[in-house]
C-alpha positions, 0 to 999 in steps of 0.5 A: 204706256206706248206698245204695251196691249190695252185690252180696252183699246181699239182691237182689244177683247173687251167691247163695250159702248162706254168710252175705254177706260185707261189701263194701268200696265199691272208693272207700274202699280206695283211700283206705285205700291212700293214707292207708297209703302217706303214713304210710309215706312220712312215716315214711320221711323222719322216719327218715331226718331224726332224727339218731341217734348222735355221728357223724352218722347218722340213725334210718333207718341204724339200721333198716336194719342191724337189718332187714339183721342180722335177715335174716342171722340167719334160718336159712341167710340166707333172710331175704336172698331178698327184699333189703329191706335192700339196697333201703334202703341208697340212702336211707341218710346218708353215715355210714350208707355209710362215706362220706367227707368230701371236695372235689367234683372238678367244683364244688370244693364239700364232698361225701360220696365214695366212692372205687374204687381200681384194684385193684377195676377189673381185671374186663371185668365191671365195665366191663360192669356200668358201661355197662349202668348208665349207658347206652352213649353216657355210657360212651363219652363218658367214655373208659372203653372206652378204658382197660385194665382194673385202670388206671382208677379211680371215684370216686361223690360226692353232697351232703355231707347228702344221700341217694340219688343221686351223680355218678359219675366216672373217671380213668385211673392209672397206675403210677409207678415210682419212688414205687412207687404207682398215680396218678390221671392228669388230672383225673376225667371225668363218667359219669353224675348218676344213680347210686345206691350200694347 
């Protein structure tokens, strides 16, 4: 820029034998640097707002799965190390998810839900990982210290079109013997308003 102070210019501070180098006023890259991150966000929701496909997904589930098959496809799965895909699954549209149309259990509104059955719950490692996400006071809040494990199910919802962050709930079950099935016992108990689903 025409008046602004090279320090790799003639009369500048820095001498070397080598040509100057250009220099960059430090006001212009961070322009840049905006005008690269508006793009990319604008992109980003673009994507994730053009519907692609007959059963409801959109372009940016496409990008997805083409980013997570090339990264398996790279030789021994290294592409994985760097877990891009795994960083955009929260954006993804419920059918992106293999969510499933259902019932909100707190407000009776339609929303995406994805269920965690009690066969999945039977670790100490999960209810580790839970109260590590949610924060020990929601954990206890819920009563999930108090049950066995493998005898509670989870249950994740958000707004049928939405993407990114859901509820996430618990209920004890137990196991019936005479219909030989697990069920839920009373209604589902709020954990947390800000869990992803990756």
């Amino acid at each position: 820029m025409a008046g602004t102070y090279n320090p790799y210019g003639p009369g500048g501070i820095v001498w070397s034998s080598a040509g100057p180098t250009p220099f960059e006023d430090p006001t212009s890259q961070i322009l840049n640097l905006a005008v690269g991150a508006g793009l990319t966000i604008g992109a980003v929701v673009g994507l994730q707002n053009w519907s692609a496909g007959k059963r409801g997904g959109t372009a940016f589930d496409l990008v997805q799965k083409t980013v997570r098959n090339l990264a398996m496809s790279t030789p021994f799965g290294l592409g994985n190390t760097f877990r891009a895909a795994e960083f955009m699954s929260p954006g993804l549209s419920a059918t992106g998810q293999g969510l499933q149309k259902g019932i909100s259990v707190s407000t009776g509104k339609p929303v995406s839900v994805f269920s965690i059955g009690p066969e999945y719950t039977t670790s100490a490692a999960t209810k580790r990982t839970l109260k590590a996400v949610v924060g020990e006071q929601a954990y206890t809040k819920s009563g999930l210290n108090l049950f066995q494990d493998g005898a509670y199910e989870l249950r994740f919802e958000r707004e049928a079109k939405g993407t990114g962050r859901g509820s996430l709930f618990t209920r004890e079950v137990r196991y019936d013997p005479h219909t030989r099935k697990v069920a839920g016992q009373g209604a589902f108990k709020k954990i947390s308003d800000a869990v992803n689903l990756f």
